[in-house]
C-alpha positions as CSV (number, residue, x, y, z in Angstrom):
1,X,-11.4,55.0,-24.6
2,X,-8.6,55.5,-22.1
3,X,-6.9,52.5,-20.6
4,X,-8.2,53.7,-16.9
5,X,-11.8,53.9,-17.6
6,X,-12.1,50.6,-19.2
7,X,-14.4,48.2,-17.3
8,X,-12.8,46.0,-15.4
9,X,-14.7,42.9,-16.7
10,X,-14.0,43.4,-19.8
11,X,-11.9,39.7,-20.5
12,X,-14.3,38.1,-18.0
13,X,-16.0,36.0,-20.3
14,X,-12.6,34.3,-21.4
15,X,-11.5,33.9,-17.9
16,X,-14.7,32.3,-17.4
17,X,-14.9,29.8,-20.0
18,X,-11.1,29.0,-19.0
19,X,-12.2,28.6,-15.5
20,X,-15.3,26.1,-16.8
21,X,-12.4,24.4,-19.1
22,X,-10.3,24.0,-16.0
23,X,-12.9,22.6,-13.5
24,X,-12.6,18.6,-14.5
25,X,-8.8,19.1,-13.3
26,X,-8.6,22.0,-11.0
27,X,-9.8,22.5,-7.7
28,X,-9.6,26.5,-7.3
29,X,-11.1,26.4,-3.5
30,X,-7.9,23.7,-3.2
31,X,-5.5,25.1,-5.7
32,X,-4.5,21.9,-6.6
33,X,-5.3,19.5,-9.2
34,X,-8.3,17.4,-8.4
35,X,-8.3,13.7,-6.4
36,X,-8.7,11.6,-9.9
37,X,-5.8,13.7,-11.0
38,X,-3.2,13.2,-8.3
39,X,-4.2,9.8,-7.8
40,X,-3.5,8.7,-11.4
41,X,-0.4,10.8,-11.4
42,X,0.8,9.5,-8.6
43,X,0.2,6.0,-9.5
44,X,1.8,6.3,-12.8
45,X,5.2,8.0,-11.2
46,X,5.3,5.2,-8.9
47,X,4.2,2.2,-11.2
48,X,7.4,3.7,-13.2
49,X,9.8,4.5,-10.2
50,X,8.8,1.2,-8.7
51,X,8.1,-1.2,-11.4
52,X,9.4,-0.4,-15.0
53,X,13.0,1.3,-14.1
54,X,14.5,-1.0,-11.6
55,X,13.7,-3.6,-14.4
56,X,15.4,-2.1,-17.0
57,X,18.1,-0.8,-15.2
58,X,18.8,-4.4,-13.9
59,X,17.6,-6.6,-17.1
60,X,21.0,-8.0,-17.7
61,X,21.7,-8.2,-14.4
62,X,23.3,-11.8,-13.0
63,X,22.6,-11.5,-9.6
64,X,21.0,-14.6,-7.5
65,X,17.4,-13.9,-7.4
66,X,17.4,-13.1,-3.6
67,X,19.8,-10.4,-4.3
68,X,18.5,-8.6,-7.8
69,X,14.9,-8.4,-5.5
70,X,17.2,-6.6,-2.8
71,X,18.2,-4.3,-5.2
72,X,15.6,-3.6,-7.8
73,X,13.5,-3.2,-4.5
74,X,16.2,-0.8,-2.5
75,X,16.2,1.5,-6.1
76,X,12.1,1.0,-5.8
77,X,11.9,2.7,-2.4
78,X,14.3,5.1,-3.1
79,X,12.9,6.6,-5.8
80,X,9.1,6.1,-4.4
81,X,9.9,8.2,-1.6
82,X,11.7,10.7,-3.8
83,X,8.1,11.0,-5.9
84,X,6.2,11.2,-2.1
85,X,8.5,13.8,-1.5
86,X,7.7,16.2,-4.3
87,X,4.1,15.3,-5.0
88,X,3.6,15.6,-1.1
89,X,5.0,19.3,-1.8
90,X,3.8,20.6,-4.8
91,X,0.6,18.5,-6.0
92,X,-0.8,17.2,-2.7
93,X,0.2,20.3,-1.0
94,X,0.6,18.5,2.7
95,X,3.3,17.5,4.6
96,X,5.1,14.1,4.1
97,X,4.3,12.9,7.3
98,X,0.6,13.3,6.6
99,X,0.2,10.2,4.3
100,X,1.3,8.2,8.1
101,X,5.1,8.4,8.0
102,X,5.5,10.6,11.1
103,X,8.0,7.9,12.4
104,X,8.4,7.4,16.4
105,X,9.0,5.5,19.1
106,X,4.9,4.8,19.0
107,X,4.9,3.9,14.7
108,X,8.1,1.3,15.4
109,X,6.0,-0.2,18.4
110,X,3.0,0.1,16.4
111,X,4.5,-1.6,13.1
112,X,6.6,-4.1,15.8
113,X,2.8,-4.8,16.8
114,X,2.0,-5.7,13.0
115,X,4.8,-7.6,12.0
116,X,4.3,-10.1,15.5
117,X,0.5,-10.4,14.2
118,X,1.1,-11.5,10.7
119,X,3.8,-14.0,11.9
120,X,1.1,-15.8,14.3
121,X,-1.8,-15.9,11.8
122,X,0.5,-17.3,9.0
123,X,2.4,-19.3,11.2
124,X,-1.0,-20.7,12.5
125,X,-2.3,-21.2,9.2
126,X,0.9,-23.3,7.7
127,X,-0.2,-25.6,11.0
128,X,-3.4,-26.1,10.2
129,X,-2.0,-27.1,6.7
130,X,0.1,-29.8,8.7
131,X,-2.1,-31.1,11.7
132,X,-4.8,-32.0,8.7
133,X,-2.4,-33.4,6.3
134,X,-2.6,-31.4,3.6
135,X,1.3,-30.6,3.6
136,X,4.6,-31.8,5.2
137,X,7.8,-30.1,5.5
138,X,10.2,-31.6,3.2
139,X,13.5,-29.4,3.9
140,X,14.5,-27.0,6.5
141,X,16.9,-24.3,5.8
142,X,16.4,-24.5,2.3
143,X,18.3,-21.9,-0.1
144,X,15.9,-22.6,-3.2
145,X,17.0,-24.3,-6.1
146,X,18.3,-21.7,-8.3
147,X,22.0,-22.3,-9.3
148,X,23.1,-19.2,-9.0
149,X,21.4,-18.9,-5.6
150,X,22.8,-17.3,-2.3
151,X,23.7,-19.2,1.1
152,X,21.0,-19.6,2.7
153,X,21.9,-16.7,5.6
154,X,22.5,-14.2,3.6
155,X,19.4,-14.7,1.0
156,X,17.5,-14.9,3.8
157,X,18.8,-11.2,4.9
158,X,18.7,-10.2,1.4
159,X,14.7,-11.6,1.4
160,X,14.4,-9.2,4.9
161,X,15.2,-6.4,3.2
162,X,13.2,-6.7,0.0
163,X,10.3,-6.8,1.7
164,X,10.7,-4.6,4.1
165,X,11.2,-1.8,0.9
166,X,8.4,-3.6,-0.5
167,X,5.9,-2.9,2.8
168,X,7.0,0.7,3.0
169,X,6.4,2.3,-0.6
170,X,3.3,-0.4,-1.3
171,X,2.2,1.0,1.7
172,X,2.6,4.7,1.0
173,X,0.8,4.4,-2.5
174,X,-2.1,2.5,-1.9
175,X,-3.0,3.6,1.8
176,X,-1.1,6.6,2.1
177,X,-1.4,8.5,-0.9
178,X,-4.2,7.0,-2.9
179,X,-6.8,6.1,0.1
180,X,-6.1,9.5,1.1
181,X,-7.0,11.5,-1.9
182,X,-9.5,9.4,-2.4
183,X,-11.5,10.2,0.3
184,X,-11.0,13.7,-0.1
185,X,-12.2,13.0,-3.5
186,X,-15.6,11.5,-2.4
187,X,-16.2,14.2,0.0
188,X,-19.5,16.2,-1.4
189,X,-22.2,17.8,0.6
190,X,-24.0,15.3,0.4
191,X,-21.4,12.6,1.6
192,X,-20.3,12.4,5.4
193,X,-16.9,12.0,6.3
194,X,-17.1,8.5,7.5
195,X,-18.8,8.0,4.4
196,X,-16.0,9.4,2.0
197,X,-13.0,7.7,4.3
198,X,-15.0,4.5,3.5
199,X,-15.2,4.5,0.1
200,X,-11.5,5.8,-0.3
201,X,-11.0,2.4,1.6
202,X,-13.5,0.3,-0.9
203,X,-11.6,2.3,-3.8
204,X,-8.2,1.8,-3.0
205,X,-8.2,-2.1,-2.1
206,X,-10.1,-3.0,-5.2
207,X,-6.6,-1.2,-6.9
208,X,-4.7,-3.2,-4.5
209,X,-6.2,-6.3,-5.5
210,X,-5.9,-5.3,-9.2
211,X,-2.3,-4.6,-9.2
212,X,-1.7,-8.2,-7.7
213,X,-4.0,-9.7,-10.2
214,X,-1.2,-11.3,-11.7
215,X,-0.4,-13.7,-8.6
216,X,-5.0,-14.5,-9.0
217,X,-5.6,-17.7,-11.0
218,X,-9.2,-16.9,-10.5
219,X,-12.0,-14.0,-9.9
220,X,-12.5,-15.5,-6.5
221,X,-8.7,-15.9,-6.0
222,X,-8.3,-12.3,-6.9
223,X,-11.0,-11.5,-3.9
224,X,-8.0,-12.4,-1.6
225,X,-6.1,-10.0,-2.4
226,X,-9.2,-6.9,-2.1
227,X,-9.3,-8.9,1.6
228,X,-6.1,-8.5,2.3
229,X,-5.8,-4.8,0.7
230,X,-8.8,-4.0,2.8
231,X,-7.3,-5.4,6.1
232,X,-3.9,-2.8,5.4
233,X,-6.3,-0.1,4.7
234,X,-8.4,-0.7,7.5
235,X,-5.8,-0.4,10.2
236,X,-4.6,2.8,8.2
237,X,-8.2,4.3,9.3
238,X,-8.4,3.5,12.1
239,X,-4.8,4.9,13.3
240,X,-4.4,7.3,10.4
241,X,-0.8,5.8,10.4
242,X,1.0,3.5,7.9
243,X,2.8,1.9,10.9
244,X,0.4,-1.4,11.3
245,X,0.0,-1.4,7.6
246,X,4.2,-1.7,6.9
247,X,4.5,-3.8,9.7
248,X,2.1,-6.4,8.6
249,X,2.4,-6.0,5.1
250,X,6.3,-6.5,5.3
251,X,6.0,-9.6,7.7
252,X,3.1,-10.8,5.6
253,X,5.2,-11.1,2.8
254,X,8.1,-12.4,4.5
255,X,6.4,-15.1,6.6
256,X,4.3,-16.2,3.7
257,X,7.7,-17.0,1.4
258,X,10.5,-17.3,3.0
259,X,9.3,-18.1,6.8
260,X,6.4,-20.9,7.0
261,X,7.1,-21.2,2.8
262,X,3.2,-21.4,2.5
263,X,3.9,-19.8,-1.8
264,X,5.7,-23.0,-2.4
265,X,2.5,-24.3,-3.6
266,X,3.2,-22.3,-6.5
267,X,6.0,-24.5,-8.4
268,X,7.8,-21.9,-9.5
269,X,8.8,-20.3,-6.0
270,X,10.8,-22.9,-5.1
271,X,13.3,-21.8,-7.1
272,X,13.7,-18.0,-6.1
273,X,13.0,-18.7,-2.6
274,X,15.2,-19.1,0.3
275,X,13.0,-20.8,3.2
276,X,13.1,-21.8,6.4
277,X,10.4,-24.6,6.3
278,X,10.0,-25.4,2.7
279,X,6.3,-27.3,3.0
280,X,5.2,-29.8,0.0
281,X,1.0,-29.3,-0.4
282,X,-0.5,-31.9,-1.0
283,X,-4.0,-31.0,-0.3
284,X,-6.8,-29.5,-2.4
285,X,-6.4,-26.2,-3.9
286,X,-9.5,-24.7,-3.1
287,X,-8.0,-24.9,0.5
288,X,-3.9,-24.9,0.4
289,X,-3.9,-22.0,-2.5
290,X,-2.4,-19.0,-2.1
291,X,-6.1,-17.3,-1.8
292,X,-7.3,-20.5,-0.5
293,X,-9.3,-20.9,2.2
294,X,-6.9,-21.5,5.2
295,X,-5.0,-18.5,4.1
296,X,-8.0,-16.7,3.9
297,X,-8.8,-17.8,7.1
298,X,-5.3,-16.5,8.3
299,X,-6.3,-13.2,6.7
300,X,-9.3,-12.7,8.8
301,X,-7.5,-13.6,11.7
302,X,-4.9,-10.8,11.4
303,X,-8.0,-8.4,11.0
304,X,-9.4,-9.5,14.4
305,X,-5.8,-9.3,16.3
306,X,-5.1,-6.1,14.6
307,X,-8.5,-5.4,15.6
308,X,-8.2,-6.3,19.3
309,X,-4.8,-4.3,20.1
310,X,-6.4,-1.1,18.8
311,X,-9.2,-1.6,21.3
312,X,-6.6,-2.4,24.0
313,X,-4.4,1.1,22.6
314,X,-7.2,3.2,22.0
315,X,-10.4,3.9,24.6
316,X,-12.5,3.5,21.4
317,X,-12.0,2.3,17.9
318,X,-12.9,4.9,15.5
319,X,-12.0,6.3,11.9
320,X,-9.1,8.7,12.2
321,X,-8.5,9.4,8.7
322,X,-10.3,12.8,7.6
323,X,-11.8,13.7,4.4
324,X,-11.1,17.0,5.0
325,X,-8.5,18.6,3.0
326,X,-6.7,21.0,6.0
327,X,-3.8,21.7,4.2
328,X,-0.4,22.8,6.6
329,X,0.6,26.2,5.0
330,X,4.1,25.6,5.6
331,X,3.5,23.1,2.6
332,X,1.5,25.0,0.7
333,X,4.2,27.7,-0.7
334,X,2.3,30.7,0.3
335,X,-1.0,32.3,0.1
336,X,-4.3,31.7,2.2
337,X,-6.6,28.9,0.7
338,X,-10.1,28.6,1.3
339,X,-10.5,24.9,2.6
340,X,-14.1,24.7,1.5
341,X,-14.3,21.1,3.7
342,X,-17.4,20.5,1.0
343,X,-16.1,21.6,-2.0
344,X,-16.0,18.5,-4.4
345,X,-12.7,17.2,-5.0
């Protein structure tokens, strides 16, 4: 039979047991791999880029403690970003500045407004610690006990940093890039918007509080840190902007250590940590913990300020994250895709 006259179907049943082959990973209305997919992928770059290099590349290091977490920590951002960049580009298919990095005047303001939050609810928490006598303040000023260890200035600037690199590519994996997908994941026919958006949030502070599960000496201990995931990724929603979430996340961690010094109940801080007020518990655990109840209290607190200046900023509060994959086509490297808002994900 001549070439021209034969069907044109003729190697559609191969294509279409390639195409059933590919639907667990491929999204065709999307052309691009599926939520699961980028998720894990882009939890794995990071865990690496983040976690597992800066450790090897600074295992022999002799640095003071305050300064090998500046640096493992400045190489950690660095190279998250790097990954955001290119999976942003060539898996997610979406701008950068979509995950909530469209930095302005408004996201400094905004993550100005999360950093003075977190400093009043853990400050307030380290005085309820104090008023009921379950801790006193045995030294101010305190470079940490470490021999090696920094003056106390410049550990404490060295502290600043790490956490602020800390807050921005935490930040950017958990709410930005994985409550994202997520959602977009979740998205059927059959699920609402709202609905997907929500359980992105579920999904990606149960990770959150996972990853930390290290710093949990208990299954209820461990539910401090979903609370606290779910606070982050709550203001992400409802501002579709990681601006709150860095802001609070980086004072959070900063307050909490090397501020009020409400981690030295763990005996092992004390030597890594630089402090202003360097508190001694003495109360009982289930209340003066790290996940205990005071600091849990502190953690509902930031949800309701948090809360109340997006009422005040906003005429109503709202979810502003979509499920919807709208994908900019400057970032898309060519070619008209068919959104299909309920194709699964």
């Amino acid at each position: 039979m001549p070439k021209s006259n034969m069907p044109r179907d003729a190697d559609a049943p191969s294509d279409r047991a390639t195409r059933m082959l590919l639907v667990p990973f491929w999204n065709r209305s999307e052309r691009r791999f599926r939520a699961l997919w980028r998720i894990l992928g882009a939890f794995v770059l990071v865990a690496t880029g983040s976690q597992v290099l800066p450790r090897l590349l600074f295992a022999n290091s002799d640095l003071p403690p305050s300064a090998l977490g500046f640096a493992r920590n400045l190489f950690a951002v660095g190279t998250v970003l790097s990954v955001a960049a290119i999976w942003a580009r060539y898996v997610d298919r979406r701008r950068l500045t979509e995950y909530g990095l469209d930095v302005g005047p408004e996201w400094v303001r905004d993550a100005g407004v999360g950093v003075v939050v977190a400093f009043l609810a853990w400050g307030l928490a380290l005085a309820v610690h104090l008023t009921a006598g379950w801790a006193h303040v045995s030294a101010v000023l305190s470079p940490g006990t470490a021999e090696n260890a920094l003056p106390f200035g410049l550990a404490l600037i060295a502290f600043v940093g790490q956490f602020l690199f800390v807050g921005v590519w935490e930040e950017l994996l958990f709410r930005g890039l994985i409550l994202r997908n997520a959602a977009e994941g979740f998205r059927t026919r059959r699920v609402s918007d709202r609905g997907a958006v929500l359980a992105g949030l579920v999904a990606s502070s149960l990770l959150f509080g996972v990853v930390h599960v290290d710093q949990a000496t208990s299954l209820p201990a461990l539910g401090f840190w979903v609370l606290m995931g779910t606070v982050l990724g709550s203001a992400y929603v409802m501002t579709d902007s990681l601006a709150i979430p860095v802001g609070l996340h980086f004072a959070t961690n900063l307050a909490f250590n090397n501020v009020y010094g409400l981690s030295n109940v763990r005996p092992e801080t004390a030597a890594i940590a630089s402090t202003v007020l360097r508190p001694e518990f003495t109360g009982p655990t289930r209340l003066v913990g790290v996940s205990g109840l005071i600091n849990v209290g502190a953690v509902v607190l930031i949800a309701a300020l948090t809360t109340g200046y997006l009422t005040i900023q906003y005429d109503r509060l709202g979810v502003r994250v979509s499920s919807v994959y709208a994908p900019d086509r400057d970032s898309t490297r060519g070619g008209d895709l068919d959104q299909g808002a309920h194709a699964r994900r």
